[in-house]
N, C-alpha and C positions, 0 to 999 in steps of 0.2 A: 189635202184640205177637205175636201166633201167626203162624208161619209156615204152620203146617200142621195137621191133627189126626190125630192117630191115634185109630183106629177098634178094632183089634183089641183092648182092655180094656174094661169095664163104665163105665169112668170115661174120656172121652176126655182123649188128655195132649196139652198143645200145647206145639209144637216151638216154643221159647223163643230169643232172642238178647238179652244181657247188652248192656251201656254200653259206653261210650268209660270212659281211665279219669279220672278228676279230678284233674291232678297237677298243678305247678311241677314247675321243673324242678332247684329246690333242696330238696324234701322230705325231710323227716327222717322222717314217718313216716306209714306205709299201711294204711290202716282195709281191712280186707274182709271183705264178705259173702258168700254163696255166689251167689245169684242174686236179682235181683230177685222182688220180688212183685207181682199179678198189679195192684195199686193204683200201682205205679210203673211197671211195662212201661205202663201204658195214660197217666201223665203226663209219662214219659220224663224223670223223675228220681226221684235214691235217696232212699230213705224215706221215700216218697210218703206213704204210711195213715196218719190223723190219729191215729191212738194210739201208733204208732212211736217210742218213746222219743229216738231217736237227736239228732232236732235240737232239740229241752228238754234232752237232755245235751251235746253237744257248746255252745249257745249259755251254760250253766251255765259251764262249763269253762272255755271262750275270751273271754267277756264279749262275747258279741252280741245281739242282739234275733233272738228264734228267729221270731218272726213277721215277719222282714225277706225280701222276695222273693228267689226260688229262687237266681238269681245272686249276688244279696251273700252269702246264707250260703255258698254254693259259693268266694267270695272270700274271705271270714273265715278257713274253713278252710286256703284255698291261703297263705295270710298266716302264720298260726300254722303254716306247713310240713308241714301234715298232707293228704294224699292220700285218694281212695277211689276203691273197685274190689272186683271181683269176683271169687272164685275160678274161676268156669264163664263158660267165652265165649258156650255154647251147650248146653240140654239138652231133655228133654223133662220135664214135670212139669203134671199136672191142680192146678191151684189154685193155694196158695201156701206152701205148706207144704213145707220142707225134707224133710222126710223123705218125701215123694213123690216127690222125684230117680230121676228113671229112672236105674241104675248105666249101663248099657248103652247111652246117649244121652250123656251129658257130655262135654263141650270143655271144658278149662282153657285160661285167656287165656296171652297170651306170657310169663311172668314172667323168663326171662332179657332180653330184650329190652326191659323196660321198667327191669329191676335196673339193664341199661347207661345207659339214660336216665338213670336218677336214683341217680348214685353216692354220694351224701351220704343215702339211705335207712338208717335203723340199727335201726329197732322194724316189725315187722308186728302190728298186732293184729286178734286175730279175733273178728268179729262173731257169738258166736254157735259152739257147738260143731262143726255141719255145716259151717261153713266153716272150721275148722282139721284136720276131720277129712277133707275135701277137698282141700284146700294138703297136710298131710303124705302123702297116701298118693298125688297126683296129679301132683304139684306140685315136690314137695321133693326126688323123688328124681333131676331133669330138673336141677337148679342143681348147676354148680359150687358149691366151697365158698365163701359168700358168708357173713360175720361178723353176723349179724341175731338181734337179741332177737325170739323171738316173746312174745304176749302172748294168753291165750285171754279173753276177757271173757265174760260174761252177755249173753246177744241182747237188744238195743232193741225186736226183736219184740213186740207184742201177743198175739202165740203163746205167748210167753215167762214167764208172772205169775208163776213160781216165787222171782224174789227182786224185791224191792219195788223202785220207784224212785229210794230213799234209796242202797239195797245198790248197784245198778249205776251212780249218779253218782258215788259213791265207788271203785269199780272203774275207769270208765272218765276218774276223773278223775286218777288216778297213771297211766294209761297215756297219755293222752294230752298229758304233761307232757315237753317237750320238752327232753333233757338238753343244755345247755350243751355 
């Protein structure tokens, strides 16, 4: 997980490296977060923390057994054309908390690059405010004009308790509904 630590803050921040992304290569639509957390950089997958709402909602949604190992859900998803990834390739941040994103360390991933991979892509949705608020101000302005619904959701976070689990499966279940 850490490549490095910086020393110069009270709080040492380790110099992070994000995923590979999770696609097909016929996805309809790209789930992102901003960076892992520090419970996934160390299992080397997304939404590692047993509280992380993400895969109880996603397995809700798509009709899987969220307690199916790491590759079948990674499959379910690639099935229902639904993608994930990251907004930062690379940053520095103590812990796991978004909001301790060093501004001054972030790498955003390839996103023309992976837009070209996957031209049947139509919805981006965001995991979570800091990662829409990193895609528009890092991200968005680097694309050509590409025809894409974004979508901001409620974070799966356990950081997140401001709207209940009911609130966010219903959020994240019209967004992750695959239009025809």
């Amino acid at each position: 997980m850490p490549l490095q630590a910086d020393t110069a803050g009270t709080a040492p921040s380790l110099h992070l490296q994000g995923f590979a992304p999770v696609a097909a290569a016929d996805a309809r639509i790209l789930v992102l977060g901003s960076m892992p957390g520090v419970a996934s950089l160390r299992q080397v997958r997304y939404y590692a923390h047993p509280r992380n709402a993400f895969w109880p909602i996603a397995a809700q949604v798509l009709g899987f057994d969220p307690a199916a190992d790491y590759p079948a859900r990674l499959q379910a998803l690639q099935h229902a054309g639904i993608a994930l990834w990251d907004v930062l390739q690379a940053c520095e941040r103590p812990g796991s908390l978004d909001a301790d994103i060093r501004a001054d360390t972030l790498v955003p991933n390839d996103f023309p690059a992976f837009l070209q991979a996957h031209p049947r892509l139509i919805r981006i949705c965001f995991n979570g405010a800091k990662a829409a608020t990193l895609y528009r101000r890092h991200v968005l302005p680097l694309l050509a004009d590409h025809p894409l619904q974004y979508v901001d959701l409620p974070s799966t976070s356990p950081a997140h308790a401001a709207a209940s689990f009911e609130k966010k499966l219903a959020a994240w279940r019209e967004a992750l509904t695959v239009p025809a």
